[in-house]
Backbone of each chain as ProteinMPNN parsed JSONL, in Angstrom:
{"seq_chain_A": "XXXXXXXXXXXXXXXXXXXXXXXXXXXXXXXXXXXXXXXXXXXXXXXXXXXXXXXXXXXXXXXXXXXXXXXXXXXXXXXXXXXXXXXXXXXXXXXXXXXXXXXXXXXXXXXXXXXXXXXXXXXXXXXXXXXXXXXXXXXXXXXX", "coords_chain_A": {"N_chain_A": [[41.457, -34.892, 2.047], [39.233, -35.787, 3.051], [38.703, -33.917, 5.045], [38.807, -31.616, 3.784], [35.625, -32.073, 2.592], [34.607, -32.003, 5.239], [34.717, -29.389, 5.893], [33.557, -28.083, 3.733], [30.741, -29.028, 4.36], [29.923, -27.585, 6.964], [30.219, -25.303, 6.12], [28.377, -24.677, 4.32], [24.914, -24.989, 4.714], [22.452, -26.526, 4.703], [20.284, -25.881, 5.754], [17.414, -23.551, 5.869], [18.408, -20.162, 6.117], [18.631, -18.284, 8.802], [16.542, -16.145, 9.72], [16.647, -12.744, 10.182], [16.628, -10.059, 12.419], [15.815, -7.627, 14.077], [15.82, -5.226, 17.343], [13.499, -4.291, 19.029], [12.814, -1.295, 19.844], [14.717, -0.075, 17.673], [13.207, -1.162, 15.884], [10.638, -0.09, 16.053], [11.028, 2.647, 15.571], [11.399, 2.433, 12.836], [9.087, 1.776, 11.7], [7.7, 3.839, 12.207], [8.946, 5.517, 10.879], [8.063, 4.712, 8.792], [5.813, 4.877, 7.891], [5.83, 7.965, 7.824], [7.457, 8.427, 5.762], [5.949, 7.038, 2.928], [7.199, 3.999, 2.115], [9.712, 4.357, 3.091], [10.384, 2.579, 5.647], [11.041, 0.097, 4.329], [12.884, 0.262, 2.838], [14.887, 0.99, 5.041], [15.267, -1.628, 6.095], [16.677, -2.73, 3.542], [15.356, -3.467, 1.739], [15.259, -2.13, -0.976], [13.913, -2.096, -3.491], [11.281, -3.478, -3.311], [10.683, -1.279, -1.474], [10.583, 0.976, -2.841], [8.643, 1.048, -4.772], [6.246, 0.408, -3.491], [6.47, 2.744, -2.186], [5.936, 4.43, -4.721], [3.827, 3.651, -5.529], [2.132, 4.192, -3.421], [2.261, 7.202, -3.33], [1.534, 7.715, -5.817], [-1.038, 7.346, -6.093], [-1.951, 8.737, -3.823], [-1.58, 11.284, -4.97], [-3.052, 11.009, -7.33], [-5.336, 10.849, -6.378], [-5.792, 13.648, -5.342], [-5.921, 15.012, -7.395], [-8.339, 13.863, -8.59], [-10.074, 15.473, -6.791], [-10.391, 14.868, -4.759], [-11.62, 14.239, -1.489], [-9.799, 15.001, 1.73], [-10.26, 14.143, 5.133], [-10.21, 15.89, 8.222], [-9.415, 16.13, 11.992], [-12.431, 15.553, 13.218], [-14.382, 15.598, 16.041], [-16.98, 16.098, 16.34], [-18.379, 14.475, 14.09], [-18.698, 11.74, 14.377], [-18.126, 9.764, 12.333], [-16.701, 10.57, 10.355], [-14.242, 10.58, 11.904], [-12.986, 7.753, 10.949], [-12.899, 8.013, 8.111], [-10.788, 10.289, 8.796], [-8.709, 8.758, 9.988], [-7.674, 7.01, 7.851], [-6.785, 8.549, 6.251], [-4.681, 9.965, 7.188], [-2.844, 7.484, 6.99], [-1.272, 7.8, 5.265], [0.677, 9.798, 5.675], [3.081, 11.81, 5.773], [2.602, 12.934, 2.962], [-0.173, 13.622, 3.561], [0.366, 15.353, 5.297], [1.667, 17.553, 4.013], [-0.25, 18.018, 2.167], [-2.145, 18.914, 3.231], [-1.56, 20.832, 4.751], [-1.101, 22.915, 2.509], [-3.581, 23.621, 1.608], [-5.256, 22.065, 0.105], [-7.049, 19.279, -0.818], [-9.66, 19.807, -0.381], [-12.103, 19.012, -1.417], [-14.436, 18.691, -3.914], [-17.14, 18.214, -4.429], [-19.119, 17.943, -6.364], [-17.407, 17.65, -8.567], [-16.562, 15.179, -10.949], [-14.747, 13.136, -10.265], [-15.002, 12.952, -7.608], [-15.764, 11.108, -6.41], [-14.454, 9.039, -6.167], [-11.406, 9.8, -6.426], [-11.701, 10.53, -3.312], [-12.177, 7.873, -2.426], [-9.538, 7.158, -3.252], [-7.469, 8.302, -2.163], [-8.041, 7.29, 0.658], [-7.385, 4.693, 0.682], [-5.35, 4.67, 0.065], [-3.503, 5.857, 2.31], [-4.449, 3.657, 3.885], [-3.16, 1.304, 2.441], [-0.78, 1.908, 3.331], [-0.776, 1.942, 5.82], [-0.887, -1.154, 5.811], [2.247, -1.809, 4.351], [3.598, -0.845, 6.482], [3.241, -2.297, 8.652], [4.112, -4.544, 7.16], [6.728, -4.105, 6.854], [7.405, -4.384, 9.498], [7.184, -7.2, 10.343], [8.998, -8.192, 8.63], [11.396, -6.848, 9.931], [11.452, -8.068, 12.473], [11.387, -10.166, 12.077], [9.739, -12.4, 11.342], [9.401, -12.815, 8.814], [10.114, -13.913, 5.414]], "CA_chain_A": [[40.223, -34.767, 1.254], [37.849, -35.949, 3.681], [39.324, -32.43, 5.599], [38.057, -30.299, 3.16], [34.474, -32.267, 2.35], [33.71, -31.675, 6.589], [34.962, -28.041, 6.257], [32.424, -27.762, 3.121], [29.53, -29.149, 4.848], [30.175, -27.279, 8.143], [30.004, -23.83, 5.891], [27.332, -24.381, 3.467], [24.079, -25.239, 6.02], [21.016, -27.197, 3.982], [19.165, -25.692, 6.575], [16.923, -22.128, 5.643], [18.97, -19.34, 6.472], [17.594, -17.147, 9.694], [15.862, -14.475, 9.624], [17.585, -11.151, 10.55], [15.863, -9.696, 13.974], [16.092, -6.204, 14.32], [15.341, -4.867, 18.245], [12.029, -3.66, 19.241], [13.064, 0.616, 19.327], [14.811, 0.071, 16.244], [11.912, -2.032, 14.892], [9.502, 0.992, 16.142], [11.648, 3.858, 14.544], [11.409, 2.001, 11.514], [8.04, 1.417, 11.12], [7.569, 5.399, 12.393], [9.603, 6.694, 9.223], [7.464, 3.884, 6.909], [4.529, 5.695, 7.762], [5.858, 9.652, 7.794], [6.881, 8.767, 4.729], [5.629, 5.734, 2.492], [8.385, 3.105, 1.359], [11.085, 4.394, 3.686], [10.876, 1.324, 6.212], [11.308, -0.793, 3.809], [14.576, 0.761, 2.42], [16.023, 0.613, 5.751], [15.392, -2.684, 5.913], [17.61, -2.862, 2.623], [14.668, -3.855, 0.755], [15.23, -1.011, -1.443], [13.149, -2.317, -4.998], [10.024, -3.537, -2.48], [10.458, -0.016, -0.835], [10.54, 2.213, -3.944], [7.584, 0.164, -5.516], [5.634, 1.089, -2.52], [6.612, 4.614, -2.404], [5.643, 5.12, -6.018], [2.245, 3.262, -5.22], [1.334, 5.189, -2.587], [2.245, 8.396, -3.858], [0.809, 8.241, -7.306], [-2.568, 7.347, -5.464], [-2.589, 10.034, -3.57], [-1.82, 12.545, -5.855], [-4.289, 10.935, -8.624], [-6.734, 11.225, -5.075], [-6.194, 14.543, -4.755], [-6.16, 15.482, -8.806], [-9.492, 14.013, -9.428], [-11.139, 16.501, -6.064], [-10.92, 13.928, -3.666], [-11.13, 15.033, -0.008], [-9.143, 14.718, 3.205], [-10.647, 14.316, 6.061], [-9.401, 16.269, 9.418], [-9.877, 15.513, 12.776], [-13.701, 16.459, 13.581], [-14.74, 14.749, 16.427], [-18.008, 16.228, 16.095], [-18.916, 13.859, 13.567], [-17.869, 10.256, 14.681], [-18.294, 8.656, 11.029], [-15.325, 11.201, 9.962], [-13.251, 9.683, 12.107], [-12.813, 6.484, 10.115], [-11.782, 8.69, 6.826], [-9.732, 11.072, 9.176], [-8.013, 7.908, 10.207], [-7.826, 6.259, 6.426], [-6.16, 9.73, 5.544], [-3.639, 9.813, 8.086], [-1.752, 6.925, 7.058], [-0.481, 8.372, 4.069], [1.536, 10.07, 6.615], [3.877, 13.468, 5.012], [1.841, 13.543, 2.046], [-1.262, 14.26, 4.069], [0.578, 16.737, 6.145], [1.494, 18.582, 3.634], [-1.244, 18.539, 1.39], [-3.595, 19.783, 4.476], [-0.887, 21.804, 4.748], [-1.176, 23.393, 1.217], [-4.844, 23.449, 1.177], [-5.552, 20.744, -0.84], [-8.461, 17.927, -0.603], [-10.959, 20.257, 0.264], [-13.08, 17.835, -1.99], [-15.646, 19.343, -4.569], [-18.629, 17.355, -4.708], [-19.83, 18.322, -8.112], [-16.41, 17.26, -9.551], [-16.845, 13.725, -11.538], [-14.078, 12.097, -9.66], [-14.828, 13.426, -6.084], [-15.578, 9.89, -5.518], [-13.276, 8.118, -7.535], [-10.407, 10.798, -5.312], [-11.883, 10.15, -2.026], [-11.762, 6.489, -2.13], [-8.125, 6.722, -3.825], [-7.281, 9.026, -0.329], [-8.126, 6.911, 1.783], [-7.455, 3.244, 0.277], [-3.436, 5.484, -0.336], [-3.469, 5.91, 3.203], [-4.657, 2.242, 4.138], [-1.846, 0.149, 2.283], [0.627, 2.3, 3.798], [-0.678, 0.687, 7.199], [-0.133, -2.451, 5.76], [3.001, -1.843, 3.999], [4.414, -0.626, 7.895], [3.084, -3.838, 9.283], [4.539, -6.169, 6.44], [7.957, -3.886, 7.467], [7.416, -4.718, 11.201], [7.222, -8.413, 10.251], [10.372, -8.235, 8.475], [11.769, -6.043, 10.987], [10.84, -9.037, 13.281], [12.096, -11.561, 11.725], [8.551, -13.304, 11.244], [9.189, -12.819, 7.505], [11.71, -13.386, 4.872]], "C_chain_A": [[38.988, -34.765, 2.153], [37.596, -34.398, 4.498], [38.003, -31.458, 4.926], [36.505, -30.595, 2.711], [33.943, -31.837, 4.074], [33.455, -30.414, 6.463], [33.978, -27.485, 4.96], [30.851, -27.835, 3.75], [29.157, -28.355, 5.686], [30.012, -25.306, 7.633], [28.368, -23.936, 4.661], [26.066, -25.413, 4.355], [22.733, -25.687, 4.819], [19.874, -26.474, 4.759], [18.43, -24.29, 6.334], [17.751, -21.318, 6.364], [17.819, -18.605, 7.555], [17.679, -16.139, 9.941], [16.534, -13.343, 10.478], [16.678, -10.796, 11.71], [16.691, -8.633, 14.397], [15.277, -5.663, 15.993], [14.457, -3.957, 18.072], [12.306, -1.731, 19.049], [13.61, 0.504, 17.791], [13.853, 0.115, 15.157], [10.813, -0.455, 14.562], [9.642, 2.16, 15.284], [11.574, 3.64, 12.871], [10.371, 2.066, 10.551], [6.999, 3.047, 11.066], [7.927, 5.977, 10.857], [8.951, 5.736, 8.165], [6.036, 4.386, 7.09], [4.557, 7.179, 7.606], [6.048, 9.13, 6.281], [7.56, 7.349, 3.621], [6.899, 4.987, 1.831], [9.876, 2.641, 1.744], [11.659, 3.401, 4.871], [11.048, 0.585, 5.536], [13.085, -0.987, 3.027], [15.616, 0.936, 3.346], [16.297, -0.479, 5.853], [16.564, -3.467, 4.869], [16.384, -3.879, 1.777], [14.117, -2.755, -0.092], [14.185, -1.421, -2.847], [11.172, -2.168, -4.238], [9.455, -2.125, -1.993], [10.194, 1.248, -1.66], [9.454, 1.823, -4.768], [6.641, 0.545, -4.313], [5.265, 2.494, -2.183], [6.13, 4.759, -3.531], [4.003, 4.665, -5.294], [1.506, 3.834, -4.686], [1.422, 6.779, -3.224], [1.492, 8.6, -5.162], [-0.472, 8.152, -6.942], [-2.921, 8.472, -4.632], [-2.509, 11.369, -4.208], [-2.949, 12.229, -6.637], [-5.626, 11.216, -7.445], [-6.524, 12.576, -5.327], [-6.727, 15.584, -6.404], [-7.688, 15.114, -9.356], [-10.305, 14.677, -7.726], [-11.349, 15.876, -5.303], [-10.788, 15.12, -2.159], [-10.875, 14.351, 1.288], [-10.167, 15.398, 4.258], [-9.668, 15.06, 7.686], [-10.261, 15.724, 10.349], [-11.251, 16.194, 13.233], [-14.354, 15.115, 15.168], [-16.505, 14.821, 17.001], [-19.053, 14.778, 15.599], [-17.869, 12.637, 13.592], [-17.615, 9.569, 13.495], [-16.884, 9.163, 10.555], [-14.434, 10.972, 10.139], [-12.084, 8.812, 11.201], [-11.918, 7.263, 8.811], [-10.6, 9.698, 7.325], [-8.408, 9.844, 9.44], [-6.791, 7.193, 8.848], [-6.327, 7.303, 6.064], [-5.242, 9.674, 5.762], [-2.543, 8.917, 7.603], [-1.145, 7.7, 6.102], [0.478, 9.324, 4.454], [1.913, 11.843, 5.791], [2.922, 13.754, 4.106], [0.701, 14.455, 2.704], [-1.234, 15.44, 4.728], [0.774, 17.656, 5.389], [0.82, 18.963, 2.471], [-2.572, 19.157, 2.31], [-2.981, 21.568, 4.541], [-0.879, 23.544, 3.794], [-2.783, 23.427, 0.965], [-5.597, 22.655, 0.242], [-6.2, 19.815, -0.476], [-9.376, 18.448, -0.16], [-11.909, 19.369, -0.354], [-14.355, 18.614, -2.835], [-16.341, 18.064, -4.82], [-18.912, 17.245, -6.362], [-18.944, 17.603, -8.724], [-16.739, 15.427, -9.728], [-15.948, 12.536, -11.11], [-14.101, 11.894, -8.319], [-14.958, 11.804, -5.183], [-14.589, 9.119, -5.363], [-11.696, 8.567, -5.824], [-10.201, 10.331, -4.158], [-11.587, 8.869, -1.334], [-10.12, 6.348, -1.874], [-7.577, 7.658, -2.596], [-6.998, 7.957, 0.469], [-7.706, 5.423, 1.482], [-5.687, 3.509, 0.31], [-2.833, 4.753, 1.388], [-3.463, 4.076, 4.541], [-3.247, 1.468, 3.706], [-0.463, 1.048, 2.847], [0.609, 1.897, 4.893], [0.169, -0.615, 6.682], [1.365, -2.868, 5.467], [4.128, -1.594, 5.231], [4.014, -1.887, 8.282], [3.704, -4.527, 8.491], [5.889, -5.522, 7.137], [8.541, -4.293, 8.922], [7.508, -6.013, 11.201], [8.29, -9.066, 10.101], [11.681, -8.216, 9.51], [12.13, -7.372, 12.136], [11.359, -10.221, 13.417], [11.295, -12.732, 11.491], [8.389, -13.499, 9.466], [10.538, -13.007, 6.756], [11.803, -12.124, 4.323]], "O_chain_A": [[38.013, -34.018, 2.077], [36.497, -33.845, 4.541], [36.949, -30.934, 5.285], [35.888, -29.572, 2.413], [32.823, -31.33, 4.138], [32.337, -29.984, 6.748], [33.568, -26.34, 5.154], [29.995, -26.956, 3.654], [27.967, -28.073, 5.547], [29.796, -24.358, 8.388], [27.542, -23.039, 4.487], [26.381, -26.577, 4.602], [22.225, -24.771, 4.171], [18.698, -26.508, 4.397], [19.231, -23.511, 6.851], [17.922, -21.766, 7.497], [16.624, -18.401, 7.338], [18.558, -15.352, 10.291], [16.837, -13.561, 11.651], [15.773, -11.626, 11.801], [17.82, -8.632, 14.887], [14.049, -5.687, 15.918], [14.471, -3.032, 17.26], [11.904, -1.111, 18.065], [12.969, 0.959, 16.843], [13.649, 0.809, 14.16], [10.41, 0.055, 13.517], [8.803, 2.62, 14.511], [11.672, 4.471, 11.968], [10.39, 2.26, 9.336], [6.058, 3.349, 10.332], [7.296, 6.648, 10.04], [9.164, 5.838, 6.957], [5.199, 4.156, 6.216], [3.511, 7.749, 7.294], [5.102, 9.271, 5.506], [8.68, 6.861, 3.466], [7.53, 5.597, 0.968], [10.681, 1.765, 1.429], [12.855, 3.286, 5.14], [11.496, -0.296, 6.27], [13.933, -1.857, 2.831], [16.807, 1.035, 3.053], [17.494, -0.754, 5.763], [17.195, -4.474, 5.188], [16.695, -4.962, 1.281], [12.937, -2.406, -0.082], [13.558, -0.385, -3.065], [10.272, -1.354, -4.447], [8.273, -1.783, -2.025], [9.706, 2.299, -1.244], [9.413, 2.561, -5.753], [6.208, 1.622, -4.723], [4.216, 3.108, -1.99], [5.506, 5.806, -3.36], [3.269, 5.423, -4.66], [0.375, 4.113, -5.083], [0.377, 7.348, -3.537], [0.907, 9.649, -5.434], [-1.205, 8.962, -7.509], [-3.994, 9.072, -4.701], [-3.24, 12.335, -3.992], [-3.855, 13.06, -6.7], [-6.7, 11.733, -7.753], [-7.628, 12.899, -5.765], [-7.556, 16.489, -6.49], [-8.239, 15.749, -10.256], [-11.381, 14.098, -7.576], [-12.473, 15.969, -4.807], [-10.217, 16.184, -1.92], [-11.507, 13.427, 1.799], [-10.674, 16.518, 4.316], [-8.572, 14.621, 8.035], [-11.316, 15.125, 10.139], [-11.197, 17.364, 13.612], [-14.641, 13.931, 14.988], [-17.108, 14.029, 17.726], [-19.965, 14.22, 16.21], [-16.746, 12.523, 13.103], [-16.79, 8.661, 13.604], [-15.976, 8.353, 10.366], [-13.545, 10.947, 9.288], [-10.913, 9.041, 10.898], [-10.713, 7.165, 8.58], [-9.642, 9.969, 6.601], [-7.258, 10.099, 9.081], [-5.58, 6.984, 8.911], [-5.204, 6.921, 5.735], [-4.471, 9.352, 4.858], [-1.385, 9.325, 7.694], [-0.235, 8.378, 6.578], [1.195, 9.744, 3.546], [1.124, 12.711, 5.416], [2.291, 14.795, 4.29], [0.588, 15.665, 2.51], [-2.108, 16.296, 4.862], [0.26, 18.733, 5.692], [1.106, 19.963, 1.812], [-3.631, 19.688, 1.977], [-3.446, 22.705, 4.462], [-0.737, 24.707, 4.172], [-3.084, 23.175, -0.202], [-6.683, 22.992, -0.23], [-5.743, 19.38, 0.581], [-10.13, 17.768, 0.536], [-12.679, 18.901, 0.485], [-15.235, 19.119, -2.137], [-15.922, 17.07, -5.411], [-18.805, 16.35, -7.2], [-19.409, 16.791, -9.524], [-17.06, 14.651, -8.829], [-16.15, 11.353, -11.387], [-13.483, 10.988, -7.759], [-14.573, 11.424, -4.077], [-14.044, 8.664, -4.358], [-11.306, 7.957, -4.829], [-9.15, 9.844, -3.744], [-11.048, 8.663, -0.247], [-9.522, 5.808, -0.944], [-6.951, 6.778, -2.005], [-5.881, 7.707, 0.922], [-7.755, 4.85, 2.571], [-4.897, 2.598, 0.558], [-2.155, 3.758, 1.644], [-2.782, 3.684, 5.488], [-2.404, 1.106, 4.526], [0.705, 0.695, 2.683], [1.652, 1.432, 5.352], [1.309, -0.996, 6.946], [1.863, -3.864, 5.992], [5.288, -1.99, 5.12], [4.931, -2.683, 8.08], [4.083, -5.532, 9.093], [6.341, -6.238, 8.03], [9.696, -4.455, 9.317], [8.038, -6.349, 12.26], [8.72, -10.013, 10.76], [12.543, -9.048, 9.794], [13.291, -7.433, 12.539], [11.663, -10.991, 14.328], [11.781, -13.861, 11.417], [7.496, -14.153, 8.927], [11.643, -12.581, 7.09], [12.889, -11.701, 3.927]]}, "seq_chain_B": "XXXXXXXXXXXXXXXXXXXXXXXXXXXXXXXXXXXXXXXXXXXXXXXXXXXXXXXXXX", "coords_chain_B": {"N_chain_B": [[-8.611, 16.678, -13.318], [-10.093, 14.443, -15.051], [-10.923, 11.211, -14.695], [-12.015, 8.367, -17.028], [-14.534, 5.951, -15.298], [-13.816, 3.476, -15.826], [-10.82, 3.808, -16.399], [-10.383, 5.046, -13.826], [-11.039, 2.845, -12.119], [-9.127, 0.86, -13.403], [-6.281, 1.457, -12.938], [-7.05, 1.756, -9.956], [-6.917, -0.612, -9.78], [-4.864, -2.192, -10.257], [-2.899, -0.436, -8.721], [-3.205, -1.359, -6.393], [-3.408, -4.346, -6.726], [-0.738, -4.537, -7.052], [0.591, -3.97, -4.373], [-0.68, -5.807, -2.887], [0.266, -8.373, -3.786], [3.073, -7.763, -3.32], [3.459, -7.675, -0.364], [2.395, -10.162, 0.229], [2.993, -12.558, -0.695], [6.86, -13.756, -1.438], [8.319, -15.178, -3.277], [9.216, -13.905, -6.406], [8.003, -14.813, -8.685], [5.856, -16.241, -7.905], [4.873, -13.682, -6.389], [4.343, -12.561, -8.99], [2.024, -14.082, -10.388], [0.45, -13.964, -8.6], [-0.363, -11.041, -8.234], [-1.264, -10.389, -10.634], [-3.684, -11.916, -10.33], [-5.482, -11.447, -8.728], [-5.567, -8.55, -9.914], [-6.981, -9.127, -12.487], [-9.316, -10.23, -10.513], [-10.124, -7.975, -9.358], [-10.932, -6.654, -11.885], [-12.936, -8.208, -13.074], [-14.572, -8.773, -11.277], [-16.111, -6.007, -10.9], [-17.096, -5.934, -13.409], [-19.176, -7.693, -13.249], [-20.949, -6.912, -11.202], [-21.227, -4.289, -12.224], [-22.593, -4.911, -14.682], [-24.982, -6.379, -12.668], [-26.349, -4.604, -11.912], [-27.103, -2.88, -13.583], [-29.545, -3.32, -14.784], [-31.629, -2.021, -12.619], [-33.402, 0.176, -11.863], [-31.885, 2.613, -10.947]], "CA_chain_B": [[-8.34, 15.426, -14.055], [-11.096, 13.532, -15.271], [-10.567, 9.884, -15.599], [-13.247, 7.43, -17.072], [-14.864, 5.077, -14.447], [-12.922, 2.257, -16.159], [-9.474, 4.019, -16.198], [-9.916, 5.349, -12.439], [-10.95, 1.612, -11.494], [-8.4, 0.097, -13.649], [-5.224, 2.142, -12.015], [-6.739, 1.557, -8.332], [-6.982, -2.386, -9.464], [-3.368, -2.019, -10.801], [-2.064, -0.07, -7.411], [-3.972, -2.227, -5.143], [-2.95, -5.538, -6.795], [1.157, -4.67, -6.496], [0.77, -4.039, -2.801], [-1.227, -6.675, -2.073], [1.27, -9.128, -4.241], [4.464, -7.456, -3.287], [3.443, -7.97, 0.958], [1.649, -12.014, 0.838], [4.153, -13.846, -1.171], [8.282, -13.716, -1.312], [9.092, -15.374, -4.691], [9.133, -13.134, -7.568], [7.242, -15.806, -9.416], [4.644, -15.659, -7.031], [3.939, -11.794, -6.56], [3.615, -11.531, -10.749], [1.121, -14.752, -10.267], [-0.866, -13.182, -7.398], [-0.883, -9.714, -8.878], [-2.352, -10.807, -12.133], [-4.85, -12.623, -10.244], [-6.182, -10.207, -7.705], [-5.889, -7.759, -10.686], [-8.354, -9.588, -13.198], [-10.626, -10.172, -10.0], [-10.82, -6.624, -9.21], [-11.715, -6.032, -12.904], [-14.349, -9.423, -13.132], [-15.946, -8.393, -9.964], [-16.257, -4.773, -10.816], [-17.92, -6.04, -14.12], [-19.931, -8.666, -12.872], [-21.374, -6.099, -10.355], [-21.475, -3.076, -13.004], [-23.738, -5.45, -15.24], [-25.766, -6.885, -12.255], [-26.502, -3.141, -11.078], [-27.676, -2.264, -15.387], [-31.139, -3.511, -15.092], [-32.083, -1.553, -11.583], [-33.93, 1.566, -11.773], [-31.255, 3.852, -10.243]], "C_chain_B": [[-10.01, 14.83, -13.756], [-10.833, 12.469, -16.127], [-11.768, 9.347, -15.874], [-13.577, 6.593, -16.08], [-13.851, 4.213, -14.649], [-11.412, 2.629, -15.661], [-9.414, 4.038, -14.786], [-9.89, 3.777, -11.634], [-9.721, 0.463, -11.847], [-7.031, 0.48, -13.129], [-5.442, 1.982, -10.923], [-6.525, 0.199, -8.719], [-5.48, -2.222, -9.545], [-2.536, -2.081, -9.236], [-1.91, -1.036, -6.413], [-2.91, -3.66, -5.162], [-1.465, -5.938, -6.575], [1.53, -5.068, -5.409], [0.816, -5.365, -2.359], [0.061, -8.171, -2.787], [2.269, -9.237, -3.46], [4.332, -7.677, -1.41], [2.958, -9.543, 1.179], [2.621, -12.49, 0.199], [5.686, -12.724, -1.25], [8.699, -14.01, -2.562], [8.552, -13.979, -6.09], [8.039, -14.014, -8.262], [5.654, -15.531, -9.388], [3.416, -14.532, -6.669], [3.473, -11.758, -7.836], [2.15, -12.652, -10.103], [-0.373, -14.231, -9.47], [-1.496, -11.853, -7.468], [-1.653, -9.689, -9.951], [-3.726, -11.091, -11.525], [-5.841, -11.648, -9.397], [-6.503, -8.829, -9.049], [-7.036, -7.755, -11.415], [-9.443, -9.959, -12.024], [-11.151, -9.019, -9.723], [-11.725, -5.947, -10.768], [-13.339, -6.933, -13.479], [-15.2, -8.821, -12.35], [-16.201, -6.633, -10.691], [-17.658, -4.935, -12.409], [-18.989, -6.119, -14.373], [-21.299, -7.636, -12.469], [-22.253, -4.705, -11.292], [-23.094, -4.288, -13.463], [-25.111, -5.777, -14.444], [-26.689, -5.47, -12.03], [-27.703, -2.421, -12.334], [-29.211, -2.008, -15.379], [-31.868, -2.522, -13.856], [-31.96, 0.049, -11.743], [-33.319, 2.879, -10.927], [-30.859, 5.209, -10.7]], "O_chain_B": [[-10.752, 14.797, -12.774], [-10.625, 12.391, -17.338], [-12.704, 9.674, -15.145], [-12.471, 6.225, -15.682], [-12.981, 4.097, -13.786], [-10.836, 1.999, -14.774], [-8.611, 3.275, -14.25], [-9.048, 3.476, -10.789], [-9.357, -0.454, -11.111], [-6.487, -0.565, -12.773], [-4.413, 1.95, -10.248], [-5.814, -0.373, -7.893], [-4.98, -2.105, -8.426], [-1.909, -2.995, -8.7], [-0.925, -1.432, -5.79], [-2.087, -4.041, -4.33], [-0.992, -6.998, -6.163], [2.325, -5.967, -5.132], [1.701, -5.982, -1.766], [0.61, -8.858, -1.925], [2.585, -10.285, -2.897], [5.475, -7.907, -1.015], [3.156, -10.081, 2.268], [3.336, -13.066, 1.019], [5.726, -11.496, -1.172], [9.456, -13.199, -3.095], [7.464, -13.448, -6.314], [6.949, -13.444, -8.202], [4.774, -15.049, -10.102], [2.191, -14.416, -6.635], [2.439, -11.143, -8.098], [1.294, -12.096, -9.415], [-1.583, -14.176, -9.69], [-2.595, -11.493, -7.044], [-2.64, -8.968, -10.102], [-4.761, -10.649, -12.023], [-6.963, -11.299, -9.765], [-7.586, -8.244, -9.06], [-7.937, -6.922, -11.317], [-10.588, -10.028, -12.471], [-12.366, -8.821, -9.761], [-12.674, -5.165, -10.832], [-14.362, -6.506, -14.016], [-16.329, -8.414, -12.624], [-17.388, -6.843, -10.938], [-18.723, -4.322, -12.485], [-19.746, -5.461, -15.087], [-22.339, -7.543, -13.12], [-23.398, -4.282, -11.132], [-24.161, -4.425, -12.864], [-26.194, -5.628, -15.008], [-27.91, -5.626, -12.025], [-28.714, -1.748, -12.134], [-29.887, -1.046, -15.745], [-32.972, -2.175, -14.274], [-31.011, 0.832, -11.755], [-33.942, 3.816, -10.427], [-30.37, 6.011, -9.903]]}, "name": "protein", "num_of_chains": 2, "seq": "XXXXXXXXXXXXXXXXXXXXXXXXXXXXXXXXXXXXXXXXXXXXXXXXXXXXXXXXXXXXXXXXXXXXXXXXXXXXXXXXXXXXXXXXXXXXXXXXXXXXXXXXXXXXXXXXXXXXXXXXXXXXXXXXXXXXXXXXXXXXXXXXXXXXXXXXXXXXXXXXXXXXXXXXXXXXXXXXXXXXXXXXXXXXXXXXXXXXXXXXXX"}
């Protein structure tokens, strides 16, 4: 009896389980394909619900960006302020490529959402940074 | 597409507030808790702000 109470204790650990730690190239490749395209580091990770909740998020923002006339910024390095929204844009990774691609976000002014759009662009683009950094954390093992 | 101010602000609060939930906390519990809350501040503050903005000659 006492046998099988050591050989219980000795498998079930009171102690927090630790964190998974995925190597640095892996880590990098990971956090590469959660920015081409939004949700997909997270689904390698095998945090497939987190990762498809992400992906929708981002994607429905940038389409509703680009449906109410928002506009993408390209790279101008003319104008330094552009930057910042060329940057913003960017994360949103595939989408952006191939809605530049497709001519799309030229941005009409006049239109009643052009702001509304523009923001929702670039704010798309933003949590998909973060959403690669929370993956890199994971990734890391700095997170559960 | 033309959304109302409200709708376009109430869908980014929405988007915003998942993210920001679904990356700071781990418990399920937690994320609804923190999403709610970040949600109704994006729509308080946006109010707050709208109203303070009402009276100024813009």
């Amino acid at each position: 009896m006492e046998q099988t109470n050591e050989h219980l204790e000795s498998t079930v650990s009171t102690e927090p389980a630790e964190l998974r730690r995925i190597n640095m190239p892996a880590t990098l490749a990971i956090c590469f394909a959660g920015w081409l395209i939004p949700g997909l580091s997270h689904i390698l990770i095998g945090r497939w619900i987190r990762g498809l909740i992400f992906a929708a998020c981002v994607v429905v923002m940038f389409v509703l960006g680009l449906g109410m006339h928002g506009k993408l910024y390209d790279l101008n390095v003319e104008e330094p302020l552009q930057l910042l929204g060329f940057i913003a844009n960017l994360g949103a990774g595939l989408p952006y490529f191939i809605a530049e691609r497709m001519g799309l976000g030229v941005g009409a002014q006049t239109a009643q959402g052009y702001d509304y759009g523009t923001t929702y662009l670039w704010v798309c683009g933003l949590l998909n940074f973060l959403i690669v950094l929370d993956a890199f954390d994971i990734a890391q093992g700095r997170k559960p | 597409m033309n959304l109302s101010h409200f709708a376009a602000l109430t869908i980014f609060a929405l988007i915003v507030s998942t993210v920001f939930a679904l990356i700071t906390k781990n418990e399920p519990k937690e994320q609804f808790r923190y999403g709610v809350f970040v949600f109704l501040s994006f729509l308080a503050v946006a109010f707050a702000v709208g109203w303070f903005m009402y009276p100024l000659p813009l």
